[in-house]
N, C-alpha and C positions, 0 to 999 in steps of 0.2 A: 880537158882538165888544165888548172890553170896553178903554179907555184907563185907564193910571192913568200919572199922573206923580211924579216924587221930585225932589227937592233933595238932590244928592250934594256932600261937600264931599273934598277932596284932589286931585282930579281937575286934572292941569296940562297933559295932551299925548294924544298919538294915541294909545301905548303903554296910557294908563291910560283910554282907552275902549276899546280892544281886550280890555282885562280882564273890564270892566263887562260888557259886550258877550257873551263868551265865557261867563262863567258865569249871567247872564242866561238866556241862550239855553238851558240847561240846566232849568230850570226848567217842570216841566208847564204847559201850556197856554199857554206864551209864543210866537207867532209873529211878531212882529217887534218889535227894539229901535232906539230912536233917540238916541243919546246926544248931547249938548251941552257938551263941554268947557268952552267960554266962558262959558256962563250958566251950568254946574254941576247941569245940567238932564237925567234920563232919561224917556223916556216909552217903557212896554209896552204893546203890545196884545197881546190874546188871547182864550181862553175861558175860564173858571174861575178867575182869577187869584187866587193867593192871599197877601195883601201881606205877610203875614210871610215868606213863601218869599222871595217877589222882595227886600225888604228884608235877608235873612241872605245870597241871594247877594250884594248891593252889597258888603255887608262882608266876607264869605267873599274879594271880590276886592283888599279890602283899602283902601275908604274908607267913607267915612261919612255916615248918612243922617239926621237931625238929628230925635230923636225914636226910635231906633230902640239899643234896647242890645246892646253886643255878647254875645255869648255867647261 
């Protein structure tokens, strides 16, 4: 099992970790996400993760990972 954590920025309420969250979860090898509105903090676990994937959903949900270009 593998942790990787992000510094997400825009993220203000529930709504926009439900995002995070949701498109996350789509991601191979993610089985659990933990998001942190307040500190602006996400952490995956999984198998295989792979941090570009996880990094394009944050922004696919529409905030920003700092380090990370959008496409």
């Amino acid at each position: 099992m593998t942790r990787m954590n992000f510094t997400v920025t825009g993220m203000s309420c529930g709504h926009c970790a439900g995002r995070v969250r949701e498109e996350l979860t789509g991601v191979p090898g993610v089985s659990e996400v933990d998001v942190d509105v307040t500190a602006g903090t996400v952490t995956v676990q999984g198998t295989a993760l792979d941090d570009t994937l996880l990094r394009a959903a944050i922004v696919e949900a529409g905030f920003e990972v700092p380090g990370t270009v959008a496409v």
